[in-house]
N, C-alpha and C positions, 0 to 999 in steps of 0.2 A: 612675471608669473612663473613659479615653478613648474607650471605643467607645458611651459610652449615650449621645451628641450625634446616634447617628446610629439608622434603625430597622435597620440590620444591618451586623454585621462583616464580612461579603460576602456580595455582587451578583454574580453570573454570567449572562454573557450566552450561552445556546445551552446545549442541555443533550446534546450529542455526547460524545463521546470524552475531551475535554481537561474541560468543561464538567462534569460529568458527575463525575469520579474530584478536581477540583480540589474540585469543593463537598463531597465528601462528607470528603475528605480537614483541611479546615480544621472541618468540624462535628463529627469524631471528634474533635479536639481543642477542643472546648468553643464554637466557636465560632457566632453568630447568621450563619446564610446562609440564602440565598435564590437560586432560579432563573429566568430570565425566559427561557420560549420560547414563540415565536409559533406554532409547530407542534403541531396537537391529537396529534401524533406526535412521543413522543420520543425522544432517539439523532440527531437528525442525519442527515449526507448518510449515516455509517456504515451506518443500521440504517434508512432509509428511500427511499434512494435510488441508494444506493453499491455500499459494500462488502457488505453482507449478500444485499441481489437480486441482484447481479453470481454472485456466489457460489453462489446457489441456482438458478440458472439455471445455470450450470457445471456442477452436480449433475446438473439433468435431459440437459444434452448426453452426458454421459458416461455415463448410464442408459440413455436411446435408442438413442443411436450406438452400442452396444456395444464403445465403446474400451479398458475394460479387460479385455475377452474377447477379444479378438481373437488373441492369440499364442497364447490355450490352447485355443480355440477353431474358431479362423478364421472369427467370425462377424460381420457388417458390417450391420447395421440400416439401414433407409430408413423415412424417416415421410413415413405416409400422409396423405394431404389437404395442408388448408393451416392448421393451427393457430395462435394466437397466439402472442407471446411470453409474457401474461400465464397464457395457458390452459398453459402449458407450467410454468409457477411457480408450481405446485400446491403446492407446500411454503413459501412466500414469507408468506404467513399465517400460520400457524401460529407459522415461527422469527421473523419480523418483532413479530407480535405478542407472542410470548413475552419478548424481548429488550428491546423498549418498555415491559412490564411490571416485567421484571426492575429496570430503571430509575427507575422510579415507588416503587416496594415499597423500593429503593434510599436514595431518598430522600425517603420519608417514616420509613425504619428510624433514618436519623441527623437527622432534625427539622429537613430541610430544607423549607422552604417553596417551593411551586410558583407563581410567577407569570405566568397566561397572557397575551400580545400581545409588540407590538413594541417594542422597548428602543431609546428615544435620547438622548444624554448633554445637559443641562442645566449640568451645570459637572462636574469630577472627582469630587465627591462623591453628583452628584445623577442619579436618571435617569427619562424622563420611560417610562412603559408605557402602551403604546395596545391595549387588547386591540382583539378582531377586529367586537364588538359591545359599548357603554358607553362612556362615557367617559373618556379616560384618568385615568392618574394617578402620583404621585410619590415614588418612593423612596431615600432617601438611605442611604449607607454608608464606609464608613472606606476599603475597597480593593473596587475593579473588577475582574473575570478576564474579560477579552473575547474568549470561544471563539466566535465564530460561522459556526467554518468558512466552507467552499468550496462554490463549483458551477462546473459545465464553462466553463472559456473560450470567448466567443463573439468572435473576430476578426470585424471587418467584410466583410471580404472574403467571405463565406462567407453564404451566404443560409441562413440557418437558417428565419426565412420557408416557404421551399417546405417542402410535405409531405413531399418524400425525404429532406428532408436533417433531418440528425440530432447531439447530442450524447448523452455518456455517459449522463446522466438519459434524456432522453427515446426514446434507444434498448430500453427497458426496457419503453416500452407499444406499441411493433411490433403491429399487427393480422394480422400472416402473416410466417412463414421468409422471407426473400427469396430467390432466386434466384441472384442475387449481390451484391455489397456493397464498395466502393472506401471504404477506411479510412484517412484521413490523420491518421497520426502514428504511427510503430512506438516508441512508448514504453510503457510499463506500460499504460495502459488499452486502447491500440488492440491489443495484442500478445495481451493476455486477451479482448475481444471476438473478434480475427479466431479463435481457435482454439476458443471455443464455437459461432460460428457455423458454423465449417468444419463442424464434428464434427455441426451441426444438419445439414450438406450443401449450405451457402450456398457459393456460388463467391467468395473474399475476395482483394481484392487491397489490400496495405498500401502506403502511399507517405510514403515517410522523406527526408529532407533529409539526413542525415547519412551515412554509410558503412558504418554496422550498426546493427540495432536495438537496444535496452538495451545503450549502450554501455559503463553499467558493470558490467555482469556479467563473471566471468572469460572470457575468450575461448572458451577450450577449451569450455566447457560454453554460452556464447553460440553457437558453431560448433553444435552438437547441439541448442539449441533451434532454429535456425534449418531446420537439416532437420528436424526432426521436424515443424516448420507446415508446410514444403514438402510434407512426406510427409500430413499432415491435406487438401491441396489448396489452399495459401494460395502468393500469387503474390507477392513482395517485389520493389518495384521502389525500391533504395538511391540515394542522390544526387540525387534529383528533388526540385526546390522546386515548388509549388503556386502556376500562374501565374492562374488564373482558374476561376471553380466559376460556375455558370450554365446557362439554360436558349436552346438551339438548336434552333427547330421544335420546340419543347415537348419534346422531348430532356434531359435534366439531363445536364451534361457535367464534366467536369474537365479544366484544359489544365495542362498538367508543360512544364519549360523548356525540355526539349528538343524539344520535338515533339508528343510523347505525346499524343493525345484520349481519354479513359478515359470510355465512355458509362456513366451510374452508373445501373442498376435502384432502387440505396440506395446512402447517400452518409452513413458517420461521420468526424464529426471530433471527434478526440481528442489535442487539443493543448494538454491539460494545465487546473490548475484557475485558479480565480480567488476571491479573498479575500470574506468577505460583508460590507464595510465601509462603502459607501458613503451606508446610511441611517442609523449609527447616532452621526452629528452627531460626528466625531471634532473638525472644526475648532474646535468649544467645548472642547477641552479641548486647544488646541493639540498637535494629534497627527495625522500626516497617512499615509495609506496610500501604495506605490508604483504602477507602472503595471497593475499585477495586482490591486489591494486588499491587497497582503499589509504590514503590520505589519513595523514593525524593534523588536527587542525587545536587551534589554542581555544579562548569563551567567544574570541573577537573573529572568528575562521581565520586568522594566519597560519598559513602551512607551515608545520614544526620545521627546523633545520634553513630555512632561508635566511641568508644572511640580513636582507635590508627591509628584510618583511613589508616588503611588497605584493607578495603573490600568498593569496585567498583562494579558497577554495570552497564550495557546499554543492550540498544533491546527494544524492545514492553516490557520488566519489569519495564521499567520508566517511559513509557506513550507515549505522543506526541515527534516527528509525528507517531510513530508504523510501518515504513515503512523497509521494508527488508535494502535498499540501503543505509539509515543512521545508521541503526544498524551496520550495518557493518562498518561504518566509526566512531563510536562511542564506538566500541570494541576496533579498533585497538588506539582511542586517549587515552581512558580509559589508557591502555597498556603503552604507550609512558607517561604520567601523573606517571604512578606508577611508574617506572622505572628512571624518571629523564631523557629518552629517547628522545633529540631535532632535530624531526623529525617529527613528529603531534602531533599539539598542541592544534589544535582545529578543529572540525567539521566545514564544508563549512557554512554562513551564510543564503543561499541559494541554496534551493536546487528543482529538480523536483518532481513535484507529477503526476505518471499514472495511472489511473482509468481503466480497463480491464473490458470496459463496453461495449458493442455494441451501437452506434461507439465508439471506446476508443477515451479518451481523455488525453490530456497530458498538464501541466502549469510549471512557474515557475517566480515569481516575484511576480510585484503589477497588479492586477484588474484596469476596471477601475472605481470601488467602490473602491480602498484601495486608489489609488491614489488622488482620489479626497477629502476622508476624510480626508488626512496628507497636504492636500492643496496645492498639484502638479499640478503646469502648463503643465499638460500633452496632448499629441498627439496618434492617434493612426493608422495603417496601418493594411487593410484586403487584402490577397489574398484568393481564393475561388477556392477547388479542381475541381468543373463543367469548371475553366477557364485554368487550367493544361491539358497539353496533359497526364500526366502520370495520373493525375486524371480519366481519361475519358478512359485510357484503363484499370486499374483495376479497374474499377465500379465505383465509388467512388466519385458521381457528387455533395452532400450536402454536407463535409466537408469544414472546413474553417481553415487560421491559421490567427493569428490575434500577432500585435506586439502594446505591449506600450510601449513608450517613453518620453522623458523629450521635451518637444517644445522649451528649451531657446537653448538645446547644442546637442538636440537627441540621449541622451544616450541612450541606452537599456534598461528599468525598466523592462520588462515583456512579457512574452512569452506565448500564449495560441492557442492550436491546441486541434480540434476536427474533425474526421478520420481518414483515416488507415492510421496504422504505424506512429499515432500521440506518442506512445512513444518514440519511437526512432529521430524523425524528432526534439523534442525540444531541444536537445543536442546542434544541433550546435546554436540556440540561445543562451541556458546554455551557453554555451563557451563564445561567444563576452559579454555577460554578465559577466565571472567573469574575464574577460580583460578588462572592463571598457569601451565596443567600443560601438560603436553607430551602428545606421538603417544606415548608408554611407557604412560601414564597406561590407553589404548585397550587396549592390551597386556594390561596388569593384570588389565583388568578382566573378568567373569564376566558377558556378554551370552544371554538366552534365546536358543533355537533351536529351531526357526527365525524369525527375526526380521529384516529391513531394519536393525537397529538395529548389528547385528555386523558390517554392513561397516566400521563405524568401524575394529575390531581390522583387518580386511585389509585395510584401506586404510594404518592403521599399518604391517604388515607388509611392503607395499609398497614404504611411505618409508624404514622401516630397508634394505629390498635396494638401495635406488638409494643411500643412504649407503655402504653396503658399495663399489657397483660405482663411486663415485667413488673410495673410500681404495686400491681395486684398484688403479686407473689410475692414482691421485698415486704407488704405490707403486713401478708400470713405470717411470713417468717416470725415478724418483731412479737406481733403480738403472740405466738406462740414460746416465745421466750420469755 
């Protein structure tokens, strides 16, 4: 057998998201793997530094601040003293550690082997591990999966240095709410900070270079998350590039190009992540990261430039979308690819994006900007959570979901929800989507009630009246001719 040259049929590096679902997925199929993470915590930035604390701190804001009581209530919480951010992430243990287990238990159930330290490549096939105390040592294999994810971008310009200033991680060990908080970057992570902090009662002001924040979300419902942080107390100032971050008279300052001096109490920067590539010796295996550390990978994740194309890579180390839930499905094709394994062979073409912003938002298709640029005779259908009875007993009267569709056949193009439990609610459009069904399909079907789930049907119902009220008006035309 060509793989007993080596002590395993795969090496993975990082046991995150991609890491994580790649190894278990090549060991379900019989295969010799192994994990090498330097972290006595595992899961990655996901489950140790990211996505899961981000999360549970989003929890406690929305628990405090009593944001979802307020329309049934009219009640507006203020917290007293000055509490931490950690003290506040009372549930951060528990689910952190539960999920690090869950992973462990994961893989030891498919007989994969745990190797603790740091992984660095020796030639394609070999890799040297430096645990954290010992000596290192050497372990060779057939195929490499090189997930070692992300951490926060750190531009020069930006004194990360001083104690107010801050990235996504280390926003997390906050010794007090601040007061207020100037956030550079209105994209996904600065957009979910500024609206848990708001909701803590931090004064947040975001500063965007671009023209809107997440600019690719639908407009329509981009327009309504934008008031809704405005309405949280969050200050958007659009077009402004970031001309200098520094300290005046012991002041922490921020200068914008037009003028602007922004005195920062706390100062986040969230300008996105950065690949974890730099220690783990790619140029021995001629393979070179870009200016980010992020990995070029082939359809199959083969790392561009290797010569025996053996070493794969996926996760936030290859860049877009950076999202936990394709990492994950991007480990395990990786896996199947390497294997010659005909069982996934390609990651979904379409997939959801959720934004854990207050209100969260959730998509999954075309805009109706994407649509119109590709020159789609499209349609679209709003239902509106103030017209749901389930809307109106958990609070929840400004959400919206909204469907686009094809007007000649009313497929399904697209799916966008803004309020609660907007991630979970876009699924089941996800699904008739990648079933090819149509806004009838919503029709058909027999939704609980009261549920958030049945705006899907009236949001249907919707799209079929404005069908109607266009074949009206083709109808005036003709006979007016």
């Amino acid at each position: 057998m060509l793989g007993a040259m080596y002590d395993y049929d795969l090496v993975v590096i990082g046991s995150g998201p991609a890491g994580e679902k790649g190894a278990v997925q090549a060991a379900y199929f019989g295969k010799r793997v192994a994990v090498i993470e330097r972290s006595p915590a595992l899961g990655g930035a996901c489950v140790n530094t990211g996505t899961l604390p981000s999360k549970t701190l989003r929890e406690t804001a929305l628990f405090l601040s009593g944001y979802r009581q307020r329309e049934m209530y009219g009640l507006q919480v203020k917290l007293t003293g000055t509490p931490s951010v950690p003290e506040l992430m009372c549930r951060q243990e528990p689910v952190l550690g539960h999920e690090g287990g869950r992973i462990r238990v994961n893989l030891e159930r498919h007989k994969v082997d745990l190797l603790e330290g740091s992984a660095r490549f020796v030639d394609e096939h070999t890799l040297e591990v430096t645990p954290e105390a010992g000596p290192p040592r050497r372990v060779s294999s057939d195929v490499v999966l090189i997930a070692t994810g992300s951490t926060p971008h750190r531009p020069a310009f930006v004194p990360f240095e001083d104690p107010e200033v801050d990235d996504s991680d280390s926003i997390l060990r906050l010794d007090r709410i601040p007061k207020a908080m100037v956030i550079l970057g209105g994209g996904v992570i600065g957009c979910e900070y500024a609206s848990i902090f708001a909701a803590l009662g931090t004064k947040c002001t975001i500063v965007e270079g671009r023209e809107q924040i997440l600019g690719f979300l639908d407009g329509e419902v981009n327009a309504l998350l934008t008031k809704q942080l405005r309405a949280l107390g969050c200050d958007l100032l659009l077009k402004k590039e970031v001309v200098d971050v520094g300290r005046t008279d012991g002041v922490l300052h921020c200068r914008l190009s037009d003028g602007t001096d922004l005195e920062c109490e706390r100062l986040l920067f969230a300008g996105g992540r950065a690949g974890n590539t730099r220690r783990i010796g790619l140029e021995r295996i001629n393979a070179a990261a870009d200016a980010r550390g992020l990995l070029k990978v082939d359809d199959k994740f083969r790392v561009a430039g290797v010569t025996g194309g053996r070493v794969y890579a996926a996760g936030d180390v290859i860049g877009f979308p950076a999202l936990a839930s394709v990492a994950m499905e991007q480990g395990r094709v990786a896996a199947c690819h390497a294997f010659g394994i005909e069982y996934k062979q390609k990651v979904a073409s379409q997939f959801p994006y959720g934004l854990y912003t207050i209100p969260e938002v959730s998509m999954i298709g075309e805009t109706e900007e994407s649509a119109k640029k590709k020159g789609i005779d499209f349609e679209v259908g709003r239902s509106r959570y103030g017209d749901n009875a389930r809307g109106q007993i958990v609070g929840d009267v400004h959400g919206m979901l909204k469907l686009v569709f094809d007007a000649r056949d009313k497929k399904l193009l697209g799916v966008h929800v803004i309020g609660e439990r907007a991630t979970e609610l876009v699924h089941t459009g996800a699904a008739v989507m990648h079933f090819g069904g149509g806004i009838d399909d919503f029709i058909e079907q027999v939704f609980n009630f009261p549920t958030l789930g049945e705006m899907f049907k009236y949001a249907a119902y919707d799209g079929l009246g404005r069908l109607r009220q266009r074949e009206e008006i083709i109808a005036e035309r003709v006979q007016k001719l």
